[in-house]
C-alpha positions in Angstrom: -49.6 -12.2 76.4 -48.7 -8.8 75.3 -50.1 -5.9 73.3 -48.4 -5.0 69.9 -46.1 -2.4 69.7 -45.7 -0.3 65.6 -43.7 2.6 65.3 -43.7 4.9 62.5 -40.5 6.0 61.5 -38.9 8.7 58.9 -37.8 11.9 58.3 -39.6 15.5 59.2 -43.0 16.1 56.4 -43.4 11.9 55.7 -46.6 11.9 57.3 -46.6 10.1 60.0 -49.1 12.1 61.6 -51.3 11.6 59.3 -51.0 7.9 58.6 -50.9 7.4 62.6 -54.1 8.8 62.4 -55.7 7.5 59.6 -54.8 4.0 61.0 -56.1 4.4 64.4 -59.3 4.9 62.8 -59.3 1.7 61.5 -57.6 -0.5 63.3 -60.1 -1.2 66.4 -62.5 -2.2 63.9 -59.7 -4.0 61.4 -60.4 -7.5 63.3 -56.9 -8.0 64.2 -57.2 -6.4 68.0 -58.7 -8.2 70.8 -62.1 -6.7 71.4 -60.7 -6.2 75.3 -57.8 -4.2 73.4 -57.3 -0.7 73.3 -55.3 1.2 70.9 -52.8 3.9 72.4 -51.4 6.8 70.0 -48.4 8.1 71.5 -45.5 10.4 70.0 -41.2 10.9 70.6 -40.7 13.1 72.4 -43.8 14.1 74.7 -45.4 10.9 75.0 -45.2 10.9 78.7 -46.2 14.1 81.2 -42.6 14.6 81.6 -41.7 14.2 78.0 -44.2 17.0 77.3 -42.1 19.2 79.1 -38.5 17.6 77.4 -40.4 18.0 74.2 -40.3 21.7 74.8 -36.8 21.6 75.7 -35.4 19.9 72.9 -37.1 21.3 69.9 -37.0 24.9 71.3 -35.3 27.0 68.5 -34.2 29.8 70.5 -30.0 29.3 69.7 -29.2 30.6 73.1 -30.9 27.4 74.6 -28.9 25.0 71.9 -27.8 21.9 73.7 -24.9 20.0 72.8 -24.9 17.1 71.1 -24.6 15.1 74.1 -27.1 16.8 75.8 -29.5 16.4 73.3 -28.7 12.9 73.0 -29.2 12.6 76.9 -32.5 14.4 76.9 -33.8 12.0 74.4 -33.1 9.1 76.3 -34.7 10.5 79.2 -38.0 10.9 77.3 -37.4 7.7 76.4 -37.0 6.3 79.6 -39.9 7.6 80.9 -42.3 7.1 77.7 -41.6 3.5 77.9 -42.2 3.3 82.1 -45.0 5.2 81.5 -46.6 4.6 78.6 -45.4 1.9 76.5 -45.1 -1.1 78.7 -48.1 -0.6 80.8 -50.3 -0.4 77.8 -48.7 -4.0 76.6 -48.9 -5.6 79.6 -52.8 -4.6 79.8 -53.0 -6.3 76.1 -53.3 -2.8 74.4 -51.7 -1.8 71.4 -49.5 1.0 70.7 -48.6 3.4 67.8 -45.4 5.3 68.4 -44.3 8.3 65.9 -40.7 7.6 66.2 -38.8 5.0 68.7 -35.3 4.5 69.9 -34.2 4.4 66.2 -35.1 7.8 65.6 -32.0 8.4 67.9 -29.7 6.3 65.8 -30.7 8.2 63.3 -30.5 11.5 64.4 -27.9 12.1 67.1 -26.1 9.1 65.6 -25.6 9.6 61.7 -26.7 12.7 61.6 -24.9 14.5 64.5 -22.1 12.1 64.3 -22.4 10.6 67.8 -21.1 7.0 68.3 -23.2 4.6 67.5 -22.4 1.9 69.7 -22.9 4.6 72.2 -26.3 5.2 71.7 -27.0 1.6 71.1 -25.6 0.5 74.7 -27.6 4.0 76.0 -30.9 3.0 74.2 -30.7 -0.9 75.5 -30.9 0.6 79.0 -33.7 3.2 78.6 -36.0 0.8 76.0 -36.6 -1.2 79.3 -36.6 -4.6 77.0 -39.5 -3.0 74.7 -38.8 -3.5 71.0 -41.6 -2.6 68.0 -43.5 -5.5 66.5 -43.2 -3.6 62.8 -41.6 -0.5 62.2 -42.7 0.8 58.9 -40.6 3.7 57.3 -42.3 6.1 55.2 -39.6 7.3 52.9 -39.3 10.9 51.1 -36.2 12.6 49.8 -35.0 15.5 51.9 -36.0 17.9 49.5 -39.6 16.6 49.6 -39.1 17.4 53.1 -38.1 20.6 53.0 -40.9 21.7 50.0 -43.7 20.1 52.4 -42.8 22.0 55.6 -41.9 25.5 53.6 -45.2 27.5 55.2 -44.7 26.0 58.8 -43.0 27.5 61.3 -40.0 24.9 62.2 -38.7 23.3 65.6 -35.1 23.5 66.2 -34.1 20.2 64.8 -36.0 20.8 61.2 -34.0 23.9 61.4 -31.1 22.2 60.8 -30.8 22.3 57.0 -30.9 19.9 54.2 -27.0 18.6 54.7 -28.2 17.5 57.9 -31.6 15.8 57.1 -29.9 13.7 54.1 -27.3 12.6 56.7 -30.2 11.5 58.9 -32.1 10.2 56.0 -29.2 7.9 54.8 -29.0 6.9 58.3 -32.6 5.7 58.4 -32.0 3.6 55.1 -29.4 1.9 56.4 -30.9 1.2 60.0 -34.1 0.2 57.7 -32.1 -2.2 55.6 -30.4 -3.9 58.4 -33.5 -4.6 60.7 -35.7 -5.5 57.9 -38.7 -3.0 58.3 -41.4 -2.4 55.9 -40.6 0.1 53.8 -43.3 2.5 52.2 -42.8 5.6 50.0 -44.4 8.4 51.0 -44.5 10.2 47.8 -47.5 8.4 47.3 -51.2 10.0 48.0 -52.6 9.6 51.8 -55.1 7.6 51.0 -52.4 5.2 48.7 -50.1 5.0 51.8 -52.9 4.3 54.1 -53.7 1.2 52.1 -50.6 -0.3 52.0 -49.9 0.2 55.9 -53.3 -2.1 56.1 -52.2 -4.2 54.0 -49.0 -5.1 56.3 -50.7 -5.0 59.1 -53.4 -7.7 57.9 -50.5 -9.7 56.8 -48.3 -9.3 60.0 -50.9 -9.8 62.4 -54.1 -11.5 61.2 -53.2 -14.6 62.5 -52.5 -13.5 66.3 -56.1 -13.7 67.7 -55.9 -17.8 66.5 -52.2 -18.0 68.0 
């Protein structure tokens, strides 16, 4: 047997730090874990020790140290590679269940529809660097771009949040459509915390309160 694997997905301001750790909180004592199970809360990029110092790279907002698009594409996928040899697979094979904020699709979104990068490309790239891993659920907490932008206004923002509004409603569309077409549970995140919180339990009673029995 394996651990469960959930990934948050959605645009910059959804909340999925928040919901990742409201949920944590609960979910060791939800029932649906083994009680040998541990929960691992991870993040894309800087899960890993090396993606820490990706992280840094790719989000800096200094324009002199701009990648190109391939480059950044590349630099993903190497965080990738090494958050899932490091990170992800070790803590399913020990039975442990992880929370991601963001996955492989966060890519697709992205560098693919919103950067305009082939998306077979990145598909073929991203079956080599997930390693075989796949999430369990991916939930989507949605918000409009413009909710995006009001809820990040007094923060200071990484390079990619720089990009503009044109940009994140590319990246946001791209999400819909990669939501619709793997079937993931869609949540709106206009909602209050507390609201939201509820009905990520809910799915996760429902997707996995019969595994312990299985």
């Amino acid at each position: 047997m394996k651990g469960k694997f959930i990934v948050i997905e959605g645009i910059d301001g959804c909340g999925k730090t928040t919901q990742i750790d409201e949920i944590s909180k609960w979910l060791p004592k939800s029932g649906l874990m083994q009680k040998y199970s541990k929960l691992i809360t991870t993040r894309e990029p800087g899960g890993s020790l090396l993606g820490k110092k990706l992280r840094s790279l790719i989000l800096d907002n200094n324009k002199n140290n701009k990648p190109s698009s391939l480059a950044e594409l590349l630099l993903y996928s190497a965080d990738r590679a090494e958050h899932v040899s490091k990170i992800i697979s070790p803590a399913l094979r020990k039975e442990n269940w992880v929370i991601s904020d963001r996955f492989s699709d966060s890519t697709l979104a992205y560098q693919g529809y919103g950067r305009n990068l082939n998306l077979e490309t990145i598909k073929h790239l991203e079956s080599i660097v997930c390693q075989g891993e796949s999430p369990d659920l991916t939930i989507f907490l949605e918000i409009s771009p413009e909710e995006s932008i009001r809820r990040r206004k007094h923060e200071i923002p990484d390079r990619m949040e720089s990009e503009g509004i044109k940009f994140l409603d590319k990246v946001n569309e791209g999400f819909k459509l990669i939501a619709k077409e793997k079937n993931w549970v869609v949540i709106s995140a206009s909602q209050n915390i507390k609201t939201i919180s509820n009905q990520i339990k809910e799915v996760l009673l429902k997707k996995f309160s019969n595994i312990k029995n299985v």
